[in-house]
N, C-alpha and C positions, 0 to 999 in steps of 0.2 A: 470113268476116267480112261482116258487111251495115251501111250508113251510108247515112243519105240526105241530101243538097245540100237546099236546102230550096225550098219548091215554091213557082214566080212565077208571078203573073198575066200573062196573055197581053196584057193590056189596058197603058196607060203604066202605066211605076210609080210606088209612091207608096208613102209609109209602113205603111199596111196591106194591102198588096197581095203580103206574101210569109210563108209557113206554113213555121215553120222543123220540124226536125227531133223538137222535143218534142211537136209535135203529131201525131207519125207514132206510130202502135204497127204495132208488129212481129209476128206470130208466125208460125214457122216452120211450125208443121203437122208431119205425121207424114211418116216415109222412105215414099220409093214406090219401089217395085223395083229397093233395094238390093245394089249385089255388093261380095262380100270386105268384108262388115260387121262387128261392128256400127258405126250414129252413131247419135249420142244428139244428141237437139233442142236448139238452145240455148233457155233462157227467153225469155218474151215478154216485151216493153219498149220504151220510146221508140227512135227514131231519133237520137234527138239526141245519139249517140257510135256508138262500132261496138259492132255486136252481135252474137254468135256464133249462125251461123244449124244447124249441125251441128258434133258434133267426130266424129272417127274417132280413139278412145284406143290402137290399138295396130293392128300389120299393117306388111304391105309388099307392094309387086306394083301391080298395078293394082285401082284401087275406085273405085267411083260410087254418088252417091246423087241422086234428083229428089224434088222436094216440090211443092208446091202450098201455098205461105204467104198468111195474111190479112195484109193493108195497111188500116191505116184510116187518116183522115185528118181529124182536126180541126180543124176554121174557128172559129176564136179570134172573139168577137162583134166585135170592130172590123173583121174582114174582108168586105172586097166581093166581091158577087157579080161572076164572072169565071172565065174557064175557067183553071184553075193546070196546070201543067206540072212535072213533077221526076224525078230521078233516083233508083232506088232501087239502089246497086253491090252485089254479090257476089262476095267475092276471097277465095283459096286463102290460106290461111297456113299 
């Protein structure tokens, strides 16, 4: 699963000084040097819930998979210029 906190200006805060998660698009990219597969990509789509970054539909044992995902990020026009900071998590389920 992937969800992003929503990204602050490093600068004081201020009402438009934080890029929440609708403004984040996700895509996961393709498997890179998958074992005991397959995973199938989850769709791309905002950050603003969780997002399935890989599933693994069936197996048991040990398996891995690495990607290489686009993050974009959207500065809404009332946002100030400002270096933003956030988190992007990736958790097993």
């Amino acid at each position: 699963m992937t969800v992003s906190q929503d990204f602050r200006a490093a600068g004081s805060p201020g009402p438009h000084q934080g890029i929440s998660g609708r403004h984040v698009l996700y895509r996961p990219g393709a498997a890179i040097d998958p074992f005991n597969g397959p995973f199938t990509p989850g769709h791309p789509g905002t950050l603003a819930t969780f997002r399935m970054a890989f599933s693994h539909p069936s197996g048991y044992g040990s398996n891995s998979v690495a990607w290489n995902p686009t993050v974009k990020v959207h500065v809404p026009e009332a946002g100030v210029a400002d270096v933003y900071r956030g988190v992007v998590t990736h958790s097993v389920a």
